[in-house]
N, CA, C and O of each residue as an XYZ file, in Angstrom:
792
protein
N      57.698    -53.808     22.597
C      56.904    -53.382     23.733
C      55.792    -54.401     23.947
O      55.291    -54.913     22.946
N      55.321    -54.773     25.270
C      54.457    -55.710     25.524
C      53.255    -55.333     25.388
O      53.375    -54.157     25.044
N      52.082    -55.590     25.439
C      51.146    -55.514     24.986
C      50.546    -54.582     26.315
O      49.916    -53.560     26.042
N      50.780    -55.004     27.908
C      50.727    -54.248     28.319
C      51.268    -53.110     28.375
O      50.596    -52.389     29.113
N      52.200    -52.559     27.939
C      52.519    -51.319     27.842
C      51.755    -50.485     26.749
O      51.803    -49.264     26.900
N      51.090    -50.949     25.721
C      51.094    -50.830     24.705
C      49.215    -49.850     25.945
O      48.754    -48.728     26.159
N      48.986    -50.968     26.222
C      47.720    -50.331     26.839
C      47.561    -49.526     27.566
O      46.510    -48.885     27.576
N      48.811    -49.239     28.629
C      49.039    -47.849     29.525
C      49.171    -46.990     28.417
O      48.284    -46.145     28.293
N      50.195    -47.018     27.474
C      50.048    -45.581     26.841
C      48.675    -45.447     25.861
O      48.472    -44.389     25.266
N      47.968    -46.320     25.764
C      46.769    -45.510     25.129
C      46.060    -45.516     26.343
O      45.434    -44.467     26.189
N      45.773    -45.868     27.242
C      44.775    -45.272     28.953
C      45.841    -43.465     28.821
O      45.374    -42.427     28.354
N      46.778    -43.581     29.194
C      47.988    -42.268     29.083
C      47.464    -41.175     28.028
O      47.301    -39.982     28.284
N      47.267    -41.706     26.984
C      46.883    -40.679     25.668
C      45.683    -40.364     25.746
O      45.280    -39.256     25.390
N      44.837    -41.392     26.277
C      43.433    -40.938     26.437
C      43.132    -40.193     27.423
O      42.550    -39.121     27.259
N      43.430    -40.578     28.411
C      43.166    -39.267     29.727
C      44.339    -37.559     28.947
O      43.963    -36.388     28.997
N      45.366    -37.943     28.483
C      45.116    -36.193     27.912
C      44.457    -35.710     26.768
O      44.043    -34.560     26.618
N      44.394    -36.447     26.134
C      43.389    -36.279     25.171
C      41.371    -35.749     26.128
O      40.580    -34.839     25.882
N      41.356    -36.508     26.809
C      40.044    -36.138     27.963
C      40.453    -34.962     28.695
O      39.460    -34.237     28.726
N      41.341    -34.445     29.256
C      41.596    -33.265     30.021
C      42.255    -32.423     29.197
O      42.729    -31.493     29.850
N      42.509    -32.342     27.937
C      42.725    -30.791     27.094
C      41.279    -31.244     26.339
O      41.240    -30.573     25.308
N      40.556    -31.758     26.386
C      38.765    -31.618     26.062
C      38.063    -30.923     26.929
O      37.489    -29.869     26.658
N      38.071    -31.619     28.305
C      37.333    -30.902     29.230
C      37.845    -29.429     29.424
O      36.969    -28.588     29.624
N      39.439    -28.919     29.383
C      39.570    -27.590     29.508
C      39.640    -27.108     28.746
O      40.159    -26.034     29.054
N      39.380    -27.156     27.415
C      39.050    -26.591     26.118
C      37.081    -25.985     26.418
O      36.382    -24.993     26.211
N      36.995    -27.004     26.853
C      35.163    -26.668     27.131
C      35.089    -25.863     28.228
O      34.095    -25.139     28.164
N      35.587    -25.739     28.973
C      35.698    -25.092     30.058
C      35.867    -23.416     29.678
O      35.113    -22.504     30.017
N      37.105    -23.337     28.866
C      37.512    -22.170     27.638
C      36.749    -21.348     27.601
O      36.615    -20.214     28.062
N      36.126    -22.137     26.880
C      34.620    -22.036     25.359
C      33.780    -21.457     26.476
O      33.402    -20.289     26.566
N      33.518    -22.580     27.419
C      31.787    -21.454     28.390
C      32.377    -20.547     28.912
O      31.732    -19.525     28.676
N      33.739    -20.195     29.827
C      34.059    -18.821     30.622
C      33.924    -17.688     29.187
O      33.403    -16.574     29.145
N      34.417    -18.256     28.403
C      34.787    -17.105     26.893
C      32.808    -16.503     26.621
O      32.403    -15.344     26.530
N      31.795    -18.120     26.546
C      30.588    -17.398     26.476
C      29.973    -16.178     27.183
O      29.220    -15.262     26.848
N      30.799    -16.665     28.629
C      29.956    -15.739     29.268
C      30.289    -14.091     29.407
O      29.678    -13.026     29.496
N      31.334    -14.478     29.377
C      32.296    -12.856     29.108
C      31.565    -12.382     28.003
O      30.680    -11.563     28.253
N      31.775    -12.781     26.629
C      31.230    -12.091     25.557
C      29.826    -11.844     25.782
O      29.443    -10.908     25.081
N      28.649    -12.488     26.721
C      27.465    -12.428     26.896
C      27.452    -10.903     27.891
O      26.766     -9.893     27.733
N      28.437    -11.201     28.881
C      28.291     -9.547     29.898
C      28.550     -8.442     28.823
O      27.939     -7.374     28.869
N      29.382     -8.696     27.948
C      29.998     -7.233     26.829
C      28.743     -6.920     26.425
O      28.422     -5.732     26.393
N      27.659     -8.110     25.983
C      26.349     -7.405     25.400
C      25.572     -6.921     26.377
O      24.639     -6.303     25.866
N      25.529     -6.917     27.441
C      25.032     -6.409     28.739
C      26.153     -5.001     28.768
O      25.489     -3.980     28.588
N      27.229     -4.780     28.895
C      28.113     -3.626     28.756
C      27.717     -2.510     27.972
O      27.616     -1.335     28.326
N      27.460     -3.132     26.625
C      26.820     -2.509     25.688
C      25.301     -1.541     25.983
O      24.986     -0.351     25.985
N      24.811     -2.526     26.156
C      23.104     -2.024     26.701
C      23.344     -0.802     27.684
O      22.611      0.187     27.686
N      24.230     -0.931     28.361
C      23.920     -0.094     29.629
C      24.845      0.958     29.656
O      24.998      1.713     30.615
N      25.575      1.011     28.402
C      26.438      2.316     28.026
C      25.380      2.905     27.059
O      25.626      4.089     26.830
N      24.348      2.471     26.462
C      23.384      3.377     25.493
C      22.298      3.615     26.353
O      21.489      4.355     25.792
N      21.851      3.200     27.803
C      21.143      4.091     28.522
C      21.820      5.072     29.554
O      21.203      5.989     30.096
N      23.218      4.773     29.783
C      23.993      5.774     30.797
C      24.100      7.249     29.524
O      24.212      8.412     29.910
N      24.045      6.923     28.297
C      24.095      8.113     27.217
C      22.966      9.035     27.209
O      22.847     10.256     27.104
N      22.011      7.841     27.384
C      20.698      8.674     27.249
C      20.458      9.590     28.432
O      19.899     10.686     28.430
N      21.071      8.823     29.589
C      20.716      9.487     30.856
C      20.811     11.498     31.042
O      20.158     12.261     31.755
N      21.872     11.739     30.085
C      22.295     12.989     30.172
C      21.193     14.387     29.018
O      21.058     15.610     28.993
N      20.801     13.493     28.454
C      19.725     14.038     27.332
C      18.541     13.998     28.171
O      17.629     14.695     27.727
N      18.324     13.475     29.097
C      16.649     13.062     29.750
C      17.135     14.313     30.856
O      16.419     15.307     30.971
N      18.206     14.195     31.527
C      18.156     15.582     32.390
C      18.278     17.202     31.552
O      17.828     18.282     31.932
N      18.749     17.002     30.794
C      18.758     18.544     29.916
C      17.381     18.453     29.624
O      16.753     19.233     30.340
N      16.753     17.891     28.952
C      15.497     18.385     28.608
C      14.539     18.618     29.752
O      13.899     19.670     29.778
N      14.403     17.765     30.642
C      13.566     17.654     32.322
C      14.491     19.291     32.821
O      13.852     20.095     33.499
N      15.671     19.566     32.500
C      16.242     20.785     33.211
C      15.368     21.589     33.178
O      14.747     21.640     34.240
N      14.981     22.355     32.310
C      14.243     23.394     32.047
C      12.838     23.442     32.497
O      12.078     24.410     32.531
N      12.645     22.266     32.821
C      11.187     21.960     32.803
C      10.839     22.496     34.522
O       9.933     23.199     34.970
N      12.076     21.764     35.228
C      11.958     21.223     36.634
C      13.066     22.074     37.490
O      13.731     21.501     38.353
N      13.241     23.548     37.196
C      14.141     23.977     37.884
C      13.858     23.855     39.325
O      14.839     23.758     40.062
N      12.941     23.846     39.737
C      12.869     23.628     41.251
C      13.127     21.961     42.165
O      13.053     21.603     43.340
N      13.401     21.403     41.059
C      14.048     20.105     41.185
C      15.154     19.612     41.186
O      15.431     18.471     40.816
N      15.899     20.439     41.607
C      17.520     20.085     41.509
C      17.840     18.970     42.108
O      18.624     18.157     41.618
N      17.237     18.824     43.269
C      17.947     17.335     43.708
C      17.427     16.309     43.441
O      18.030     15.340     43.903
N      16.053     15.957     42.569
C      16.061     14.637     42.241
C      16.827     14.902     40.818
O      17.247     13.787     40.511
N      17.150     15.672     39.969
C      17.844     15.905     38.836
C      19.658     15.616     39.386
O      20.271     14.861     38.631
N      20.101     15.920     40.057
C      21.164     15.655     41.118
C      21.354     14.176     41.223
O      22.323     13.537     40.811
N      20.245     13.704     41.861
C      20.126     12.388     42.392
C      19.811     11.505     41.217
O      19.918     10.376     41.694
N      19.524     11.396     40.112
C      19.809     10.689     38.803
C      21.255     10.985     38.630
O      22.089     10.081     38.689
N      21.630     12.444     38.379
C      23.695     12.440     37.568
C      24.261     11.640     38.471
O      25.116     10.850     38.072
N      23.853     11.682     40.074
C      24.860     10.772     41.001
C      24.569      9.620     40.658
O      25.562      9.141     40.109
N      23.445      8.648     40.688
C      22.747      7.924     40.460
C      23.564      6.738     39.331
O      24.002      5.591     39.429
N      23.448      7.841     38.196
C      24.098      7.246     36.827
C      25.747      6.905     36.883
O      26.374      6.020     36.301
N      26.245      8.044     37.890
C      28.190      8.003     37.932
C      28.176      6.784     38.812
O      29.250      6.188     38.729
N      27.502      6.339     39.451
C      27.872      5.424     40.337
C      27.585      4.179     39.540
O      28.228      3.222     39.972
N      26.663      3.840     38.302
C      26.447      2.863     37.830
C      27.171      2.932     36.790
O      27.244      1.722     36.579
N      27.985      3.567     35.668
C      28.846      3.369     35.398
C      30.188      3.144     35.941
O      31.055      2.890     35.105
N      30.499      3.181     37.051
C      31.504      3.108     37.476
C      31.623      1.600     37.677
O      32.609      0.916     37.405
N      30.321      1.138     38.260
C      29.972     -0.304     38.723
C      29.949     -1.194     37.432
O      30.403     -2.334     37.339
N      29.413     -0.553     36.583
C      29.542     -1.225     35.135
C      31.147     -1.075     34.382
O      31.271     -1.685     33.319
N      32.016     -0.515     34.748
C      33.346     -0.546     34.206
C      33.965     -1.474     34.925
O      34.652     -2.305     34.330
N      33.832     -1.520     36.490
C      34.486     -2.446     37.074
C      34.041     -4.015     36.770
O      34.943     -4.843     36.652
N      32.849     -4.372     36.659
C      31.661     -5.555     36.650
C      32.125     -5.620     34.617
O      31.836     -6.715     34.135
N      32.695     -4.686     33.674
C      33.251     -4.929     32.536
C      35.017     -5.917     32.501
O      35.555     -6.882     31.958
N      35.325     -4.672     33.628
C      36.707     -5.662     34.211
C      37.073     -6.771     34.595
O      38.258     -7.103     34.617
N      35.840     -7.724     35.058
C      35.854     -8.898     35.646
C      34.409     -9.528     35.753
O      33.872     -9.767     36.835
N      33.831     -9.774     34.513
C      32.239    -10.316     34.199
C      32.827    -11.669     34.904
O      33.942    -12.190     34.907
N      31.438    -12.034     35.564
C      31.086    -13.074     36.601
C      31.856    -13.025     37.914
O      31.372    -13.945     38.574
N      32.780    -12.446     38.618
C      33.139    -12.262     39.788
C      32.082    -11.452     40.808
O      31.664    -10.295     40.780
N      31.830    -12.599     41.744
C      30.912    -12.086     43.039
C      30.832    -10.898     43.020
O      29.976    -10.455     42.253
N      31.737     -9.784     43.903
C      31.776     -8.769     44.131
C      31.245     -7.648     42.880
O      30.348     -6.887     43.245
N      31.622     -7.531     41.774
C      31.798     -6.622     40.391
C      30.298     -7.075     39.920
O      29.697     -6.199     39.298
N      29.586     -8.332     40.123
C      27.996     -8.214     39.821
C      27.179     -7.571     40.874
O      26.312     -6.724     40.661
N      27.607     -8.150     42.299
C      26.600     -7.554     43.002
C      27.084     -6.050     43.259
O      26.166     -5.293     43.573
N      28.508     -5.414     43.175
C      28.253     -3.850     42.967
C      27.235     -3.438     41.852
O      26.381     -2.572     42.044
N      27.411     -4.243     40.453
C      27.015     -3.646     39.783
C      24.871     -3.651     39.619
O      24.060     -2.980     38.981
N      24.785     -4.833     40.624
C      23.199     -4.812     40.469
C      22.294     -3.754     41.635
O      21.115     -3.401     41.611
N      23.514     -3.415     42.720
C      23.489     -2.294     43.849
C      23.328     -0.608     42.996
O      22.662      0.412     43.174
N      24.217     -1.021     42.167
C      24.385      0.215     41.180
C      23.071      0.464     40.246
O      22.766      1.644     40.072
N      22.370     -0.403     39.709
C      21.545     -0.384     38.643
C      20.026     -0.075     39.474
O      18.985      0.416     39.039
N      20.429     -0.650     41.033
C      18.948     -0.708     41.601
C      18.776      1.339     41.843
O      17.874      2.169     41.731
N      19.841      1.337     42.111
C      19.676      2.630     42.901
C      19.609      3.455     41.791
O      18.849      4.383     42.067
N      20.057      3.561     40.632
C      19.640      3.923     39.107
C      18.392      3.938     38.988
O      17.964      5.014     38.571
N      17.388      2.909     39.257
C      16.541      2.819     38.441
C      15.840      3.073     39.670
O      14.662      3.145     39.320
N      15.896      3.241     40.859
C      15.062      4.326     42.103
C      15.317      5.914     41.952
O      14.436      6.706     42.286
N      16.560      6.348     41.434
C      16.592      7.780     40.767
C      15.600      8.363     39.631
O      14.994      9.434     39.608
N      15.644      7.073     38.493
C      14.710      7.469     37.376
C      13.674      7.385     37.547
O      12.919      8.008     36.800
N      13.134      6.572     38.615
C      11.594      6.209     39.193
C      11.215      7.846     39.330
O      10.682      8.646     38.562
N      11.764      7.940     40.703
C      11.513      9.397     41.195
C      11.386     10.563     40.480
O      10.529     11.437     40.612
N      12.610     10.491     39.461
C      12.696     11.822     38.017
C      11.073     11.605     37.265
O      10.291     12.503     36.951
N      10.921     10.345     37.134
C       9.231     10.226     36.175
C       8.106     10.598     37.106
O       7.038     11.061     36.704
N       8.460     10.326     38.637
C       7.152     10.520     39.644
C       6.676     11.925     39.398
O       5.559     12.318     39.065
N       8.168     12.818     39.724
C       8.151     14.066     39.866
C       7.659     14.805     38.480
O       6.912     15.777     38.591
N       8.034     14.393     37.288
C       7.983     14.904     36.231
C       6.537     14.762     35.739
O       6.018     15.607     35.010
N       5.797     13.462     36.244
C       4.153     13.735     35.634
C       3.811     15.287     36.516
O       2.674     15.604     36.167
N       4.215     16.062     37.241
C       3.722     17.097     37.474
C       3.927     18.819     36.493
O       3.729     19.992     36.807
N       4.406     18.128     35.252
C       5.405     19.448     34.218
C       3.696     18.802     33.178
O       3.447     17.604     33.041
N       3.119     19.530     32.813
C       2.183     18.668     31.663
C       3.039     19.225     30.635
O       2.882     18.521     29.637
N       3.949     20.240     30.378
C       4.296     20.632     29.205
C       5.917     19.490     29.249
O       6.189     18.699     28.346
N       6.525     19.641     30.142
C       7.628     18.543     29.839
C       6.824     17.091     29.510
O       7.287     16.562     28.499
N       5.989     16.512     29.987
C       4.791     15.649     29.333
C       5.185     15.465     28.363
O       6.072     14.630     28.186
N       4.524     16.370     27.137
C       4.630     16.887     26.091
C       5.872     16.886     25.171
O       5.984     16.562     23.988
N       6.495     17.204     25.792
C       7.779     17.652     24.864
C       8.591     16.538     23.809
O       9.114     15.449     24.045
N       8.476     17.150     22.835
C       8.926     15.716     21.504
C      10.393     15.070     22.082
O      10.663     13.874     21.981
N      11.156     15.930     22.611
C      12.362     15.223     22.915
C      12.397     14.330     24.269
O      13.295     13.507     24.443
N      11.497     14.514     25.096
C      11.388     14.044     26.507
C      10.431     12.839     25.956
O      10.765     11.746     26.414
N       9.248     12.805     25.020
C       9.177     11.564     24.218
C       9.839     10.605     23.908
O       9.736      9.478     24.393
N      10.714     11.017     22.924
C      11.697     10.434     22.161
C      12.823      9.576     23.297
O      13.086      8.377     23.202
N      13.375     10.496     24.338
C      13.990      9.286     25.084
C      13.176      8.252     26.005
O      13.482      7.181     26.529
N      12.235      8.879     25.984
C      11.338      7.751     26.379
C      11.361      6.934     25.678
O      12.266      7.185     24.881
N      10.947      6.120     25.465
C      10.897      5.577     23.889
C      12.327      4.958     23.806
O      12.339      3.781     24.165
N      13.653      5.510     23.383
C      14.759      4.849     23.907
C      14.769      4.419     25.099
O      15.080      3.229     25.044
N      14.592      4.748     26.183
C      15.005      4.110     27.099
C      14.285      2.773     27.413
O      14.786      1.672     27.638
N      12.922      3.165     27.369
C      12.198      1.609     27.105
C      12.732      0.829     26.708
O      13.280      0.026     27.464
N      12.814      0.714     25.368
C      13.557      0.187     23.798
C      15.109     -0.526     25.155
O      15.492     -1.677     25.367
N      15.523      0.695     25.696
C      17.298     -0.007     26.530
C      16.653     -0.915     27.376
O      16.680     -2.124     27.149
N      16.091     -0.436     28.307
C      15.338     -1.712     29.567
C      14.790     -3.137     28.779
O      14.965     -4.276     29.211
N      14.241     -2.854     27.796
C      14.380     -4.416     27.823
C      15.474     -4.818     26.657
O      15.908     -5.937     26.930
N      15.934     -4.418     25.731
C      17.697     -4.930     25.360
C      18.503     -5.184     26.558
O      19.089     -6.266     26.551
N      18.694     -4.311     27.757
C      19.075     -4.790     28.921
C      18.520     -6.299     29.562
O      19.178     -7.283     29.900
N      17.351     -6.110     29.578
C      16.397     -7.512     30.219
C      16.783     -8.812     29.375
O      17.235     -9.766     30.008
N      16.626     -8.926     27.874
C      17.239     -9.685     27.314
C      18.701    -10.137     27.266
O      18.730    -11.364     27.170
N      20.027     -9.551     27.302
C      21.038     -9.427     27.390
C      21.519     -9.897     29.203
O      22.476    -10.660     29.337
N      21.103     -9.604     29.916
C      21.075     -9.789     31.034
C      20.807    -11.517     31.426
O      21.579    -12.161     32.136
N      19.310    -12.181     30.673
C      19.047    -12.979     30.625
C      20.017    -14.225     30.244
O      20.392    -15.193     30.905
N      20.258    -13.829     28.974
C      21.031    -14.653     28.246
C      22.905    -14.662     28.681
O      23.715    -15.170     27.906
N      23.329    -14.014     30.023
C      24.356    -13.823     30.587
C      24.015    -14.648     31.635
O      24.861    -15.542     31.618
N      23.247    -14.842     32.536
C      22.422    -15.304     33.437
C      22.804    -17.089     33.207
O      23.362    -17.936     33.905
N      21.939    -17.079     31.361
C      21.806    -18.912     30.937
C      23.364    -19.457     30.425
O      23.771    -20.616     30.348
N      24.234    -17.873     30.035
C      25.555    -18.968     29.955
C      26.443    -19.288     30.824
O      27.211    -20.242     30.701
N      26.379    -17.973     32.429
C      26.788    -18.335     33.308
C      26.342    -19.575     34.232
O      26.995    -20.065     35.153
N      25.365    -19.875     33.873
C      24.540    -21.392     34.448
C      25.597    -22.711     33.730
O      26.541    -23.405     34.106
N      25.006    -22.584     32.850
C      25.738    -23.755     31.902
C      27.556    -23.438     32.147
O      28.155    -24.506     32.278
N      28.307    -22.428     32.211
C      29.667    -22.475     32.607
C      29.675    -22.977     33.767
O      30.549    -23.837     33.875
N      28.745    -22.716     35.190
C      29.103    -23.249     36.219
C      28.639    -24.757     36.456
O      29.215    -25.482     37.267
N      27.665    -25.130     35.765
C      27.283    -26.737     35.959
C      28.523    -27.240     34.989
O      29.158    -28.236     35.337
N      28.811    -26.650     33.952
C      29.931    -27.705     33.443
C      30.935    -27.884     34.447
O      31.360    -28.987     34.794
N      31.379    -26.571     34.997
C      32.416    -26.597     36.175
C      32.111    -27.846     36.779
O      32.862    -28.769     36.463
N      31.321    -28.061     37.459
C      31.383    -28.279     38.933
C      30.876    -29.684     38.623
O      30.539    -30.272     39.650
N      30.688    -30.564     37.226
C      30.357    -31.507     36.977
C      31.562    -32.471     36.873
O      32.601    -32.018     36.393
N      31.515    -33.876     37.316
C      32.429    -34.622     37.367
C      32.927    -35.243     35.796
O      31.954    -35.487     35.082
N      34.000    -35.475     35.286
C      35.584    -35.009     35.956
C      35.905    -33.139     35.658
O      36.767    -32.501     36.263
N      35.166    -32.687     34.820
C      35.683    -31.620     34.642
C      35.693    -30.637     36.104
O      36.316    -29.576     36.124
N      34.960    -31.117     37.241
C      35.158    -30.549     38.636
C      36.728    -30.182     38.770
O      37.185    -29.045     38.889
N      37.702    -31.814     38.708
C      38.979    -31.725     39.114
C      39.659    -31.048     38.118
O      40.702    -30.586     38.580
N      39.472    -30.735     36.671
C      40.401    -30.104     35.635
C      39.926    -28.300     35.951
O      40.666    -27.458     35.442
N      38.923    -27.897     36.636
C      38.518    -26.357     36.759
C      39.126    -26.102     38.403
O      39.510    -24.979     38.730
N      39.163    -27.277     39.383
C      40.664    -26.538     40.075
C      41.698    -26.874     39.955
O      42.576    -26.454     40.709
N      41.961    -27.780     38.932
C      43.370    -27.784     38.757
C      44.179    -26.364     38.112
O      45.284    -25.929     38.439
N      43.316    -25.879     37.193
C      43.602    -24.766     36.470
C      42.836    -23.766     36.501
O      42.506    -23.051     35.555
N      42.430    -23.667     37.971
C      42.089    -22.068     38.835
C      40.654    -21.563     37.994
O      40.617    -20.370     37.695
N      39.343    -22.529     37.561
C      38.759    -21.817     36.744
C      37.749    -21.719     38.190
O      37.593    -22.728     38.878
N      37.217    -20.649     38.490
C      36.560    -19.986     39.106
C      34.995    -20.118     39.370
O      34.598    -19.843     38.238
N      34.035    -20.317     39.993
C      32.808    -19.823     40.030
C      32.491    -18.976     39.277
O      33.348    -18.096     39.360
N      31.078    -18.472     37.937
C      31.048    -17.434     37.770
C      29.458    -17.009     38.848
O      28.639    -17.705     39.447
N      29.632    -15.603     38.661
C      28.058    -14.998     39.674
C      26.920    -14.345     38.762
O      27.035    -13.400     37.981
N      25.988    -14.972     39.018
C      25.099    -13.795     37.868
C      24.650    -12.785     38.517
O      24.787    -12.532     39.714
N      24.096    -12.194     37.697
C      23.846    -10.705     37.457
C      22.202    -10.857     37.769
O      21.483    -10.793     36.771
N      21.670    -11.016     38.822
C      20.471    -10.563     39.665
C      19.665     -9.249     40.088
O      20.188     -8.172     40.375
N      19.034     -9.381     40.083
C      18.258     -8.098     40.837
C      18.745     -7.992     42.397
O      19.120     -9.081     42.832
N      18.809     -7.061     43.198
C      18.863     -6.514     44.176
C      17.300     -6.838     44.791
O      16.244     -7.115     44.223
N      17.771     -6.620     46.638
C      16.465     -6.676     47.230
C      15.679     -5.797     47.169
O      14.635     -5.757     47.820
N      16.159     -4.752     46.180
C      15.745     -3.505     46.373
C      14.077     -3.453     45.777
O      13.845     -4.057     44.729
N      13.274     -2.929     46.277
C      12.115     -2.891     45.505
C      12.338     -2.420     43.704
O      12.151     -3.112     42.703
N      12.684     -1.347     43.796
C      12.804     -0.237     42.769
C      13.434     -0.902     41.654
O      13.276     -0.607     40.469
N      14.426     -2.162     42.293
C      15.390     -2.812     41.296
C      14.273     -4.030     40.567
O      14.377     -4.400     39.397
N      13.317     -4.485     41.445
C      12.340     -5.309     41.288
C      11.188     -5.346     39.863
O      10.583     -6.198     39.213
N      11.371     -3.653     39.890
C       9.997     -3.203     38.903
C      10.843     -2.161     37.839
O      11.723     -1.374     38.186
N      10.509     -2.299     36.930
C      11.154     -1.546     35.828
C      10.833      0.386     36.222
O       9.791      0.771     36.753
N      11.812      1.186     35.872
C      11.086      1.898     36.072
C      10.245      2.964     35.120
O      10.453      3.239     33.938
N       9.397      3.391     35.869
C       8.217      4.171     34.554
C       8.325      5.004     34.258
O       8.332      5.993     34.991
N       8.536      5.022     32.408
C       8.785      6.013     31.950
C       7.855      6.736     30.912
O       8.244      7.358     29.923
N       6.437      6.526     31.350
C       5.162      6.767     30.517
C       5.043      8.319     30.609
O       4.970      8.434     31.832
N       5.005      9.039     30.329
C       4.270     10.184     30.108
C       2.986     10.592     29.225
O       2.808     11.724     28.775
N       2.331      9.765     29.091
C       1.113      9.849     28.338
C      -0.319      9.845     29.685
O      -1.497      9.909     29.334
């Protein structure tokens, strides 16, 4: 074999050797970011738990409150639902922004449940209406963190994307945009909501 040939097949070996690198890396960040939403999945299945303990105890307190007590259970079914689908397909457009539509209007239900509830001084009080306080805090920011760090690996998956050559190896092999997981325009989604009773 001539010497030029000898040099096409190592240019030949090296470019696949370079494009099962670049889509190996490519792999690796879609794989980060997925496993980064599961810890976001996580978070927001131990405050959709809590959600049902904060209305039993507020029940008793607030019988004349049925519909903002109402308007949290709806509140919560709709954000798990958004969070199973947005579990089904972490970083796709649609499945984040349902799911940050979902979380805003969540956390404008629980707003309202705490507005209404500084008016109980004895639900105030109550060790168990404490206590999820206290968890749920504790979830909002495990959420805030988890959220964050889904946010910085979907960054870094999409600049690797869209960086040259690995641009042409992520459409050659259909790798996608991912979307983060934002706040809504919503005010309510803007500000945590308050869960002080003191």
């Amino acid at each position: 074999m001539a010497i030029g040939g000898w040099v096409f097949l190592a240019v030949v070996v090296a470019a696949v050797i370079a494009v099962v690198a670049i889509y190996n890396g490519l792999v690796a960040f879609r794989n980060r970011y997925k496993n980064a939403f599961s810890q976001i999945d996580v978070q927001l299945k131990r405050r959709y738990d809590l959600i049902p303990n904060l209305i039993e105890t507020a029940k008793g307190y607030m019988a004349h409150e049925r519909q903002t007590l109402e308007a949290v259970i709806t509140a919560r079914q709709t954000a798990v639902r958004a969070a199973e689908r947005a579990a089904a397909q972490p970083g796709q457009a649609g499945a984040m922004q349902g799911l940050a539509t979902a979380e805003a209007g969540l956390a404008g239900a629980l707003g309202r449940l705490f507005a209404v509830a500084e008016a109980y001084p004895e639900l105030k009080a109550n060790q168990n209406m404490l206590a999820i306080q206290e968890e749920l805090t504790s979830t909002e920011n495990r959420v805030a963190f988890a959220r964050q760090a889904f946010n910085d690996t979907v960054m870094e998956y999409n600049i690797k994307r869209e960086s040259f050559p690995a641009n042409l190896i992520a459409g050659m092999f259909g790798f996608g945009g991912a979307e983060l997981l934002q706040a809504t325009d919503s005010p309510d989604e803007r500000k945590a909501p308050r869960v002080s009773f003191s």
